[in-house]
DRENMILO-909548 format. One record per residue (C-alpha): x negated, y negated, z. Coordinates in steps of 0.5 Angstrom, whole numbers, plus 500, padded with zeros to 3 digits. Layout:
<nodes>
XYZ;...
</nodes>
This chain:
<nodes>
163292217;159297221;157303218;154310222;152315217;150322220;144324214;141329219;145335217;140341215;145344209;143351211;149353206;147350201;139354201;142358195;142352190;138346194;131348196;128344201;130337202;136335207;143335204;146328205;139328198;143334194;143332187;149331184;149329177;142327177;143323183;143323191;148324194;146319199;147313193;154315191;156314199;152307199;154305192;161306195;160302201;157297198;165295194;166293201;163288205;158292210;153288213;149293218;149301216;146305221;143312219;142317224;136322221;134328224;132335218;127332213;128325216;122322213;125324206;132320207;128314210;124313204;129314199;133308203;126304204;125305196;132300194;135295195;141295198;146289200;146291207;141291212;140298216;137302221;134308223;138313229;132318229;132325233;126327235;130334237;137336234;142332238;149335235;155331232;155327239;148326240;147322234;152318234;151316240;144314239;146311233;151306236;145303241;143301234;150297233;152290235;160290233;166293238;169297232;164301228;166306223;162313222;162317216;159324214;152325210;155330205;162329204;164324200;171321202;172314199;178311203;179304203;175303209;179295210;186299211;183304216;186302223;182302230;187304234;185307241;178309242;176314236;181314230;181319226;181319218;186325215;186328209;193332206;190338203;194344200;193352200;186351205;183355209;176352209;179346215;182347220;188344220;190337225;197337227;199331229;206328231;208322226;210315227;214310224;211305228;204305226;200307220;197312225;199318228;198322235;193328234;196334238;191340236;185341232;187348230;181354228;179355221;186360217;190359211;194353211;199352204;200344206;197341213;191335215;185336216;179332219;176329213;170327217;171319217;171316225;173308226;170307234;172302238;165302243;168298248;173304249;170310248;165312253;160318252;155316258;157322262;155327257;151332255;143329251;146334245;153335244;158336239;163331238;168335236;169339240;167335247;170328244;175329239;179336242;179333249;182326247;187330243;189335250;189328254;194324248;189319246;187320240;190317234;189320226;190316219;193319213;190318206;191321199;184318197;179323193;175328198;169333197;165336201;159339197;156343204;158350200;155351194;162352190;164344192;157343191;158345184;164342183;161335185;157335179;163333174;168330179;163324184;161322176;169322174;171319180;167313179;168313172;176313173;175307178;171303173;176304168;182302172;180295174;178294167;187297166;189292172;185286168;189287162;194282159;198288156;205290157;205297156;198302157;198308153;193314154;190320152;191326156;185331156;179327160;183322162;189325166;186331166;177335167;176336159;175344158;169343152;171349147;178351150;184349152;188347157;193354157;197354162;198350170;191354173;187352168;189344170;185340174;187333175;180327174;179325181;182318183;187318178;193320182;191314187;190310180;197311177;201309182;198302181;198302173;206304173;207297178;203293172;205296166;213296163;212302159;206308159;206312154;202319154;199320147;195327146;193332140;193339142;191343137;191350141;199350139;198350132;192355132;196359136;192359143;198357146;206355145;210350145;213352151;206353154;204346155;213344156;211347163;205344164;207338162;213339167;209340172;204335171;211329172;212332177;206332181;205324177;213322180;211325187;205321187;210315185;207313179;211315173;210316164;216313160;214317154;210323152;208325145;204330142;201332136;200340134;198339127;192343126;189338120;187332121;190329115;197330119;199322120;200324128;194327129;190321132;185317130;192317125;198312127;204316127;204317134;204311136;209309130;214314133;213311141;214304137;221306134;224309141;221303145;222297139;219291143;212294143;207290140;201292138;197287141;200287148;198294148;192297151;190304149;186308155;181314153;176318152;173320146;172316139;178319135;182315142;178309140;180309133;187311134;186305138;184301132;188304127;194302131;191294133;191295140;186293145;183300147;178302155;174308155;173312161;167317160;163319165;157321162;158314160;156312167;149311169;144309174;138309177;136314182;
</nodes>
């Protein structure tokens, strides 16, 4: 594979918080967040990364330059600002494969890259996304033939309650698409993509992967918990898939859903999925005969919540797991406010509970998945197998 990344946006939204270093560089979790796409990439087998530089290029060229990386990779450099088209056509001079994909520097979107279709000169990445107005949205019209649709129309930046938008992910077939006729400073966008759109030729590619673009402080701030946690639900998913077990329990609160230090998850509003796990759940409900949620929520007993609060949360949260195609066979809960109660975990009675209504379960063909010590106790205490996934527990370089 053959990667163009477009490292030379300026980041002038971002002046607010990120001061005087290009924006591909933002911190994000005290680390670049050039080296969470690198480490992305390098699951797949890229051999060839080509970054088109221009804003403060000499601080992107060094931080690749300092590491090594299983890759070999070029520099595209603009010694004039060129646009979206300009950059990209200069750094396909620097390419040698017929199909190339290209990624933007600050917006993360991993997709799995061998499954995105050349189809026609330039296809485009989609990302479904509801109640938007940041994007403009991409109608397409849908085929049952092919994994990729026609786009229609890039429509203007307005609120859209469910659409597509361009997520900034390109598969270029370079003996297709010919930007010879060009200006030397043009926007790929509006010139290439909008054009061939009018014309019928330009294809696009749905996907559900995990998106964020950290060109405005608020996704900004947002990236700092969810890259991390996104990378963590990656790690502790293939450890899930490699278990030997039969049936998968798991904590709710860090797991399936962000943990809110010292509040409660209190109503729909306050929920926010961990990023990747609805791509992940699907897979696990495939492997797994029985998933089991088992979750302490201690709101209800102290009254911060009812129990008829998280029944629709709960209803929701299946709702949206069934909509993914995944599934949860059973959902347990304990409310006891004292530890002493034997549900509570790390105590075993809910997992004694979820063993008399689903009798073949054998502690050890089961796997416990959660974040917290008392999950791993509770893990021990029934003699089961127990994964962790947490975040801070992740940890690089820079």
């Amino acid at each position: 594979m053959e990667v163009i990344i477009l490292a030379g946006g300026q980041g002038t939204r971002l002046r607010s918080v990120v001061h005087d270093i290009p924006k591909c560089l933002a911190p994000v979790a005290g680390r670049p967040f050039l080296r969470y796409m690198l480490d992305y990439l390098s699951t797949y087998p890229v051999d060839h990364v080509v970054f088109s530089v221009g804003y403060l290029k000499e601080q992107v060229m060094s931080f690749v330059q300092a590491h090594t990386w299983p890759f070999r990779y070029d520099f595209a450099v603009e010694e004039t600002p060129l646009g979206t088209g300009g950059g990209i056509r200069l750094a396909l001079e620097k390419c040698q494969d017929e199909q190339v994909f290209v990624l933007n520097g600050d917006t993360f979107f991993p997709l799995a890259l061998d499954a995105m279709p050349f189809d026609g000169p330039v296809t485009v990445a989609l990302k479904p996304m509801k109640a938007f107005s940041r994007y403009g949205a991409v109608t397409v019209i849908p085929s049952e033939a092919s994994a990729s649709f026609a786009i229609q129309a890039f429509k203007e930046k307005a609120y859209c309650e469910e659409g597509l938008i361009n997520a900034g992910v390109y598969a270029i077939d370079r003996t297709q698409l010919h930007l010879e006729a060009l200006p030397e400073r043009f926007s790929f966008e509006k010139e290439v993509l909008e054009p061939m759109a009018s014309a019928g030729t330009l294809k696009g590619w749905p996907t559900e992967a995990y998106f964020i673009d950290i060109g405005i402080p608020e996704d900004y701030d947002k990236a700092q918990w969810e890259i991390p946690a996104w990378f963590a639900v990656q790690e502790a998913s293939a450890q899930v898939l490699a278990s030997p077990a039969e049936a998968l329990f798991l904590d709710r609160d860090g797991v399936l859903n962000r943990h809110l230090e010292g509040t409660y998850v209190k109503s729909w509003a306050d929920w926010q999925w961990m990023p990747g796990i609805l791509q992940a759940l699907p897979l696990w409900a495939q492997k797994f005969k029985y998933m089991v949620l088992v979750t302490n929520q201690r709101g209800v007993g102290k009254g911060v919540m009812t129990d008829a609060d998280l029944s629709r949360i709960h209803a929701r949260m299946m709702q949206e797991i069934l909509e993914a195609g995944a599934r949860i066979d059973l959902i347990l809960t304990c409310t006891a406010v004292s530890d002493d109660d034997p549900r509570r975990k790390p105590n075993p009675g809910m997992f004694r509970e979820a063993c008399a209504l689903l009798p073949s379960l054998d502690p050890q063909r089961c796997v416990m998945l959660g974040d917290a010590d008392s999950d791993a106790a509770f893990a021990r205490n029934c003699g089961m197998a127990f994964i962790r996934l947490l975040p801070q527990a992740v940890s690089w370089d820079s």
